[in-house]
FIKOLMAR-379437 format. One line per 4 residues: number of its first residue (from 1); their letters; for each residue x, z, y of N, C-alpha, C, O, CB. Coordinates in steps of 0.2 Angstrom, whole numbers, m for minus. Glycine has a CB too. Layout:
BEGIN
NUM = a = X/Z/Y/X/Z/Y/X/Z/Y/X/Z/Y/X/Z/Y ~ ...
END
This chain:
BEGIN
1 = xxxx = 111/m121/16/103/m122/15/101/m117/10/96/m114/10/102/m129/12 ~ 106/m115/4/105/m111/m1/102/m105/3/96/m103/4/112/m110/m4 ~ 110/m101/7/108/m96/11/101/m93/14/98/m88/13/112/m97/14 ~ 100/m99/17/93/m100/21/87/m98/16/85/m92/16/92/m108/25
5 = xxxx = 85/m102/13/84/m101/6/82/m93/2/76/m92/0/90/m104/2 ~ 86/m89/3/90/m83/m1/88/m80/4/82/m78/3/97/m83/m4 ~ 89/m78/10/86/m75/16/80/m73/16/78/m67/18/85/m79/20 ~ 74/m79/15/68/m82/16/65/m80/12/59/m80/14/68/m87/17
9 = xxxx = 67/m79/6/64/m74/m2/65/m68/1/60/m65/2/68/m75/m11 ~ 71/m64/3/70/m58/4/67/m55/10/67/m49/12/74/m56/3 ~ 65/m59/11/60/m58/18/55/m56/16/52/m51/18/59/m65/23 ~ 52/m63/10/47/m61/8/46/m56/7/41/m53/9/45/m64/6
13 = xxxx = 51/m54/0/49/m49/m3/50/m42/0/49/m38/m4/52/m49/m9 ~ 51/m41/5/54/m37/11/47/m33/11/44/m27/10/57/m40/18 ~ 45/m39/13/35/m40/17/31/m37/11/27/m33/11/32/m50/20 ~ 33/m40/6/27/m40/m1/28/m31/m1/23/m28/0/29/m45/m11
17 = xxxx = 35/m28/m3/38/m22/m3/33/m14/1/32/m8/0/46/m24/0 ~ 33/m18/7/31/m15/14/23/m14/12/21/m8/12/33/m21/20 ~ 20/m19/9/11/m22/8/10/m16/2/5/m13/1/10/m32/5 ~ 15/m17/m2/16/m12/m10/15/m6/m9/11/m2/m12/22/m12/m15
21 = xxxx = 20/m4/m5/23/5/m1/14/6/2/10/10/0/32/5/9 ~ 13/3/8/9/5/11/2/8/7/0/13/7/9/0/16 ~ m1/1/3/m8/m1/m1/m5/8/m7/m9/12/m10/m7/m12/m6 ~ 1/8/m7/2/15/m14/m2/21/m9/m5/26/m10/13/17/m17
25 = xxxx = 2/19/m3/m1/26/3/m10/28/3/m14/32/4/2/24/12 ~ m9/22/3/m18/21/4/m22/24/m2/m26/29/m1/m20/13/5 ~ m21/23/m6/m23/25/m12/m22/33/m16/m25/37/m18/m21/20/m15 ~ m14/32/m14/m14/42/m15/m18/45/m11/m22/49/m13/m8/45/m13
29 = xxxx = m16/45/m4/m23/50/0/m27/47/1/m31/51/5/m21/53/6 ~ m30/42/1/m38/40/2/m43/42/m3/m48/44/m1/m38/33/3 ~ m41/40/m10/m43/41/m16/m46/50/m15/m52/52/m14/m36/39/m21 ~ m41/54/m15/m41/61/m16/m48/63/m11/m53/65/m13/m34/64/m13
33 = xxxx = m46/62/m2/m50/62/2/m57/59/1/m62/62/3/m46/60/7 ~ m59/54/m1/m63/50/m5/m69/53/m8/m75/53/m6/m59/48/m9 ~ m65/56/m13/m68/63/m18/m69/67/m15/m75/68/m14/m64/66/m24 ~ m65/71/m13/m67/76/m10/m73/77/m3/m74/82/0/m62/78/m9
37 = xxxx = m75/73/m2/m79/70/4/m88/69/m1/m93/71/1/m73/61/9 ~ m88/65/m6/m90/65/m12/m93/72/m15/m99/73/m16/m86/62/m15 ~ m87/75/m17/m90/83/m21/m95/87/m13/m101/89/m14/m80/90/m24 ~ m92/88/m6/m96/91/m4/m101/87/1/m104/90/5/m92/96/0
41 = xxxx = m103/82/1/m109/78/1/m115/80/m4/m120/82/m2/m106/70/m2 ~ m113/81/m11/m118/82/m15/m117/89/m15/m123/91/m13/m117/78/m22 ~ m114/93/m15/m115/102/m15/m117/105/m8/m118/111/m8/m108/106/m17 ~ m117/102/m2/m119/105/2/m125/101/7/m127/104/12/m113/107/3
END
């Protein structure tokens, strides 16, 4: 049962890990692209 238990957390945290990596991706280049889409909106 332990086992099972211990599995099942790192399953989770596998998934949370995965959600963390991804949402960091999103934000490094979306962020950038973002602004920049922003500066030539208003200058051109």
């Amino acid at each position: 049962m332990l086992k099972f238990i211990d599995d099942l957390a790192g399953a989770v945290f596998d998934v949370f890990m995965l959600f963390c990596y991804f949402f960091a991706g999103v934000i490094l280049v979306g962020v950038p692209i973002f602004l920049l889409a922003k500066f030539f909106q208003l200058f051109l």
